[in-house]
N, C-alpha and C positions, 0 to 999 in steps of 0.2 A: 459482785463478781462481774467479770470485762465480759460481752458477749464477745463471741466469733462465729457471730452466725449473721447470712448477710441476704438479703433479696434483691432484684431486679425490677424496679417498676414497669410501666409499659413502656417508658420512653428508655428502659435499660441504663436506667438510674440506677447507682450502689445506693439498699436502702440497708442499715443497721438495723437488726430485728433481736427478740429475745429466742432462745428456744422454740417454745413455744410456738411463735407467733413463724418461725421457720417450718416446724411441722406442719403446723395449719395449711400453710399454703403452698405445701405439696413438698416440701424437703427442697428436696437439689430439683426435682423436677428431670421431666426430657433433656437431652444430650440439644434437641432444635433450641429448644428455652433456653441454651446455656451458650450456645453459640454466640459468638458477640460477632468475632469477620473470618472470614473464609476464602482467601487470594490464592486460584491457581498462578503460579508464576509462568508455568506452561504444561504442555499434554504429561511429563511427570514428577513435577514438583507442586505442593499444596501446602499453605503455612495458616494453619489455623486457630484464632485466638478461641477461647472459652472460659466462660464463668465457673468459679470454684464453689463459689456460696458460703465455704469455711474458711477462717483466718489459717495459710498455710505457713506465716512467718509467727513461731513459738519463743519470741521475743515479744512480748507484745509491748513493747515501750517503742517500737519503731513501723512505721505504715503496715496494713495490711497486706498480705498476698494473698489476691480473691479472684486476679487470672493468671492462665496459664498459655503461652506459645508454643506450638509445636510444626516444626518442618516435617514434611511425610515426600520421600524420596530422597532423590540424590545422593548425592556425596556426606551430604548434614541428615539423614536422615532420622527420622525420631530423637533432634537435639529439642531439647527443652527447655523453657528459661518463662520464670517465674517472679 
């Protein structure tokens, strides 16, 4: 069976884990752990990338989706793109 379960080294390396081995070391973990970048573009726009940990493309015969983009403000605010 395909895992979809995925870790973060220290250097914020995608690492392929089992089950397991994703619980072990703490799940999804902190929202800070999962942050990958965080760009205010100004006093009210913020676009924030983040680690998924789980395979969110349920195709699995084409790349994982293991981050997520989100604009917070503006005119785009809370678009999404994964």
């Amino acid at each position: 069976m395909m895992s979809n379960f995925y870790t973060l080294d220290k250097n914020k390396n995608v690492v392929k884990t089992s089950f397991e081995d994703f619980m072990l070391s703490g799940g999804m973990g902190s929202s800070d752990k999962r942050r990958v970048v965080e760009t205010f573009v100004d006093d009210n726009i913020k676009v924030s990338t983040v680690f998924l940990a789980i395979n969110h493309n349920y195709i699995y015969l084409d790349p994982p989706l293991i981050f997520e983009t989100m604009i917070f403000g503006g005119e785009r605010n809370e678009d999404c793109y994964r």
